[in-house]
Each structure stands twice: as C-alpha cells, then as structure tokens.
TORSE-740525 format. One record per atom (N, C-alpha, C): residue in one letter; x, y, z. Coordinates in steps of 0.2 Angstrom, whole numbers, plus 5000, padded with zeros to 4 digits. Atoms other than C-alpha are relative to their C-alpha. Example, Ala and Ser with C-alpha at 12.3 -4.5 7.8 and 13.67 -1.06 7.14 Angstrom:
! residues 2
A500449945000 A506249785039 A500450065000 S499649944999 S506849955036 S499650055003 
! end
This chain:
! residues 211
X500250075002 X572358415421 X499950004993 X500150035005 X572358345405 X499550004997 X500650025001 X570858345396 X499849934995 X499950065004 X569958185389 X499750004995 X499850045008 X570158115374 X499149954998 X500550025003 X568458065365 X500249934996 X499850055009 X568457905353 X499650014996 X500450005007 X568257945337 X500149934995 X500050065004 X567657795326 X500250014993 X499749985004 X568357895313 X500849994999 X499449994997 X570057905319 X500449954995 X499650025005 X571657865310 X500449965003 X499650054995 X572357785325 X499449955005 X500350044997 X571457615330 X500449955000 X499650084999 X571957445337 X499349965003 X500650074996 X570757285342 X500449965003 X500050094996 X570957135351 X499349965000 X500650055000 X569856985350 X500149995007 X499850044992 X569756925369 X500149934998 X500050075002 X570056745368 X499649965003 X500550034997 X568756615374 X500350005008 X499850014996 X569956575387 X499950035006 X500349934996 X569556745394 X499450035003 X500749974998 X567856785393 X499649945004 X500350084997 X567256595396 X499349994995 X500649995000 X565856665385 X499650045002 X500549974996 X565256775395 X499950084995 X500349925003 X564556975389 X500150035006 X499549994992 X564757005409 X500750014999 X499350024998 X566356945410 X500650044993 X499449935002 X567157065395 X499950065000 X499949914999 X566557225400 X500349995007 X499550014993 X567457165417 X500549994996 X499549975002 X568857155407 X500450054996 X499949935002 X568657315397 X500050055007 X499949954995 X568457395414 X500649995003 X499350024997 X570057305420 X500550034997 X499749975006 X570957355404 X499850085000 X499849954998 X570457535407 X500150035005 X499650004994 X571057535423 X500550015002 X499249985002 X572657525416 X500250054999 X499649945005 X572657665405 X500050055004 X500249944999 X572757845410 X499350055002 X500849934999 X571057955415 X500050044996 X500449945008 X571058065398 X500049954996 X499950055005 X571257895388 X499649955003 X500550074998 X569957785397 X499649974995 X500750035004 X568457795387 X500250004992 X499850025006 X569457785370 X500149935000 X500050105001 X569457585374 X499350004999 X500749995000 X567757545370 X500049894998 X500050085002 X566957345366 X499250014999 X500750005005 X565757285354 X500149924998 X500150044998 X565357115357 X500849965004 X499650024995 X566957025363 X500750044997 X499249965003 X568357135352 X500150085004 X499849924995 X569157285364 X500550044992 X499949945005 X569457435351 X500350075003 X499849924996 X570557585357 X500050054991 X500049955005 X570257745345 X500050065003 X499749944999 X571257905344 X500050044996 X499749965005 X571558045334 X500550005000 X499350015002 X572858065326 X500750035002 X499749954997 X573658205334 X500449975009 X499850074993 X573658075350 X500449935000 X499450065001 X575057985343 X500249975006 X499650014995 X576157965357 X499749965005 X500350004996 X574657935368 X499649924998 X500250045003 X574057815358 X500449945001 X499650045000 X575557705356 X500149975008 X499950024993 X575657705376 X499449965001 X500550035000 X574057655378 X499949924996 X499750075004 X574257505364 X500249955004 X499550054997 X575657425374 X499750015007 X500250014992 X574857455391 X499349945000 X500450025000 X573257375384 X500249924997 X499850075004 X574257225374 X500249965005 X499650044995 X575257195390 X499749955007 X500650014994 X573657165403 X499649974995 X500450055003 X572757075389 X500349945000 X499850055000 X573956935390 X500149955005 X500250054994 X573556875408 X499350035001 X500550005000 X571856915404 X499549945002 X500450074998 X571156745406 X500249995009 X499950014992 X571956745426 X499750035003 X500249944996 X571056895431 X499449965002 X500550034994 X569956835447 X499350024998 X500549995001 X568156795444 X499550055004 X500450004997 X566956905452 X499449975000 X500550044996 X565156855459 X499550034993 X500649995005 X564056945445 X500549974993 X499750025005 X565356895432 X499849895000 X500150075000 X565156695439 X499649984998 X500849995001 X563456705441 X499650004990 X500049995006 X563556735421 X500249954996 X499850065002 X564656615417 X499849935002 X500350044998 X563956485425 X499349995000 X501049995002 X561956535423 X499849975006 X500250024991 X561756515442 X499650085002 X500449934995 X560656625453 X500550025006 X499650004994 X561356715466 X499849975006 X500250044996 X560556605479 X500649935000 X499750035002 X561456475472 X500749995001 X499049975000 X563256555472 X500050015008 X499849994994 X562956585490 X500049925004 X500250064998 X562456405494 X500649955000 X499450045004 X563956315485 X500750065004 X499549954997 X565056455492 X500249985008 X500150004992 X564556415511 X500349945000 X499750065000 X564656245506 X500949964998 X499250035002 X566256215498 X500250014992 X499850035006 X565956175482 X500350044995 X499749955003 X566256345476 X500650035002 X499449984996 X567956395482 X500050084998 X500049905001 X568356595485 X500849985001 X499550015003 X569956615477 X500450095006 X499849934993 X570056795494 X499450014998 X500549924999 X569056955493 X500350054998 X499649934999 X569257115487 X499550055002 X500549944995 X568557275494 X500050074997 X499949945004 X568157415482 X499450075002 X500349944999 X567157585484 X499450024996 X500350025005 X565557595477 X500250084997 X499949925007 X565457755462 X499550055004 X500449945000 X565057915470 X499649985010 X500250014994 X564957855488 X500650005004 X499450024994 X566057835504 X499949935000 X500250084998 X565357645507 X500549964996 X499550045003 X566457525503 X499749924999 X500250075001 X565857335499 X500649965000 X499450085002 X567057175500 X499449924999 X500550065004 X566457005489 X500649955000 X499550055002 X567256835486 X500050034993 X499649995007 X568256835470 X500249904999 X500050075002 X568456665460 X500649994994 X499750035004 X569856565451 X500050004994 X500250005009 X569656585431 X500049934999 X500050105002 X570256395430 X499749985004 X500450034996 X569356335443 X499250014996 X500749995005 X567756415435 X499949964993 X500150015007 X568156365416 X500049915002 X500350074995 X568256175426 X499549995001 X500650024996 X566856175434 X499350034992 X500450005006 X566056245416 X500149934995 X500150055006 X566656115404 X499949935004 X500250064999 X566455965415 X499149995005 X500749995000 X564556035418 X499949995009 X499950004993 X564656015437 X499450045003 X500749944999 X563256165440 X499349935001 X500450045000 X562156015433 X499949965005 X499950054993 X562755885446 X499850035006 X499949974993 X562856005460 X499050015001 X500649994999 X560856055457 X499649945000 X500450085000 X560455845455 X500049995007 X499849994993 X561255875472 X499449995003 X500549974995 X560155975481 X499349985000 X500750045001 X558555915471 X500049945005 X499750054997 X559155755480 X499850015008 X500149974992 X559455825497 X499350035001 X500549964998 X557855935497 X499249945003 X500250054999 X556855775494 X500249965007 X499850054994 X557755685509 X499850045006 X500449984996 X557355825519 X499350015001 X500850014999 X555655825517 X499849955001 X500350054995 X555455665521 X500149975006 X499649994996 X556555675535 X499350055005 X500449944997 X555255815540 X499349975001 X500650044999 X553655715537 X500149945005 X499750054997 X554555565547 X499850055009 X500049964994 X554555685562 X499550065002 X500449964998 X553155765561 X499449935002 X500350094998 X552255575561 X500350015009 X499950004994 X553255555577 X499850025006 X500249974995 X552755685586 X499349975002 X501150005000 X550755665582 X500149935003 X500150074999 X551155455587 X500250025010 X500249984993 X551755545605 X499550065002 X500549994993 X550555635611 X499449965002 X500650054997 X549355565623 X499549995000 X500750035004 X547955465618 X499549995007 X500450044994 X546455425629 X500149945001 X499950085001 X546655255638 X499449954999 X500450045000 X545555105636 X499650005008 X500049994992 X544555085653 X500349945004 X499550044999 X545354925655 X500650025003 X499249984997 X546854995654 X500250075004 X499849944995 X546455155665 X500049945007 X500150044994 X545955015679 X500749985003 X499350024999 X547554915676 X500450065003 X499649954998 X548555085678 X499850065007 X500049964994 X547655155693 X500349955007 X499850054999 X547954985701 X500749995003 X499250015000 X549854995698 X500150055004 X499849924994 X549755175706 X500149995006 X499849984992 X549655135723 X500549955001 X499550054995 X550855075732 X499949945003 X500150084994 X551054895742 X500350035007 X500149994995 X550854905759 X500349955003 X499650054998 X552054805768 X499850005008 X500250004992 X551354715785 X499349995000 X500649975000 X549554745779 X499649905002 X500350104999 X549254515780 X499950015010 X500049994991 X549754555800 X499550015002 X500649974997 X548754675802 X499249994999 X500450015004 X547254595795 X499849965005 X500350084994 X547454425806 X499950035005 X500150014993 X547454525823 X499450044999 X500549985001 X545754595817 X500050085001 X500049914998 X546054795820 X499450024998 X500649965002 X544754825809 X499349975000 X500750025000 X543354725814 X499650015005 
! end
C-alpha cells in the first residue's frame, strides 16, 4: 500500500479554492462537510494533503508528487463545481440556520422542514451504523434568505400560548364538575324527586286499609 503523503505548507505544488457562498451558506460546519466530501474523492495516500483554513480548500504536495498532484487537482476542481447541491446534513443545518436540534426535529415531524431521504453511514471505528435525514441545499438557502426560522419560531410562541390556555380552560372545567355539596333545599327537592309515584295509591286511601 502506498504510503501517505503529508502536506507540506512549503510545497512547490499547491492549488486553492475559495468555496462560494452558494456553497457553504456561511456556515464553518458546512465547509469542513465539504472538505470531508472533497476528500472522499481523492485517494487514501492524498487525503490529508487537502486541508481548510476558514472557507479556502488548499491541496499541498511535494513536488515529486507531480502526477499525483495534477490527479488530485482535477478530481477536486470537478466535485467542487456541484458543491453547492451536496445534500444538507442535520448538524450542518442546524448551523446554517442557528436552530437547536429540538427544533430541527419539530419542523421535521412537522413538515415544515422537508428531508430531501436519508443516508446511513458507519460510525469511525465502530461496527454501528446510524441513518439521518439529509436536506436540499436550495431548499435550505430559501428558507435562509426569506428568514422563515423567525416565522416558524413566532409560530410555536403562538401555539404554546393557545395551548396553555387551552389547558387552563380544561383544568377550570374539570374543578366546575366535580360535586359540590347541595343546598338543604335542594337536597329535599332531590330526595323528593327520588321516589317513585305510586300508581292506585288515591284508591287505596278511600277504602280506608289503613285506618
């Protein structure tokens, strides 16, 4: 196996890329998820010669690693240019939008967040495997520039309030049924009511039985 390639900051052989906004969205998350996707591309001796230092991806080689270098270049120039499509994940979202993950679960369940699938990758150095929603890039950079996050949170403030009133309302209810002592009046009237009419009782009265 090949051994790997160090980057050296010295190196005679270097290339950058600025990410484009379009890309990152802003986020510091969201370009080391693209350096990690960008050397995902490359080969396993020339990984960690891609490096990032704030939003600019930097490959650095020696010089002897010409060949290696040049392949790497065009594999990295060619995956940068549908960089902006690569599906958001949940901690990158979360990032991009300055949401809690409370929140990203909530709007998810609901709707409002759409999941663009799932993918299911293996954690480092483990058998276990994890699957997450995965999110639209456009759809995200949407729901960024027309501030929506704000809306969706005026929302719930909104809702939270109507439930809690909704809940005092019902808690009233309840205390208004349960059973109050009655007035003695109105136990008379309702014992009163309790017996039955006795049908025939006038008859039995005129022919005197009980006197």
């Amino acid at each position: 196996m090949p051994s790997l390639l160090k980057p050296d900051v010295a190196a005679p052989l270097v290339q950058e890329w600025t990410l484009p906004t379009a890309a990152s969205l802003g986020s510091s998350v969201r370009c080391k998820g693209i350096l990690n996707e960008m050397r995902s591309r490359l080969p396993l001796q020339t990984r960690k010669c891609l490096t990032l230092s704030g939003n600019v991806l930097t490959l650095s080689m020696p010089e002897h690693a010409s060949e290696q270098f040049l392949t790497a270049t065009t594999l990295v120039s060619d995956a940068l240019m549908a960089a902006e499509h690569l599906p958001i994940i949940p901690r990158e979202l979360e990032d991009i939008l300055t949401i809690s993950t409370t929140e990203r679960h909530r709007w998810l369940k609901d709707g409002r967040l759409a999941s663009a699938g799932t993918r299911t990758v293996r954690l480092y150095g483990r058998a276990k495997k994890i699957t997450f929603h995965v999110f639209d890039s456009q759809r995200v950079a949407e729901i960024l520039d027309d501030d929506l996050v704000s809306a969706w949170r005026e929302d719930d403030a909104l809702a939270a309030i109507e439930r809690r009133r909704r809940a005092a309302a019902e808690r009233t209810l309840t205390r208004s049924r349960k059973k109050k002592p009655a007035a003695p009046g109105e136990r008379s009237s309702q014992q009163e009511d309790s017996h039955p009419a006795l049908h025939g009782w006038e008859a039995f009265e005129r022919e005197g039985l009980l006197r």
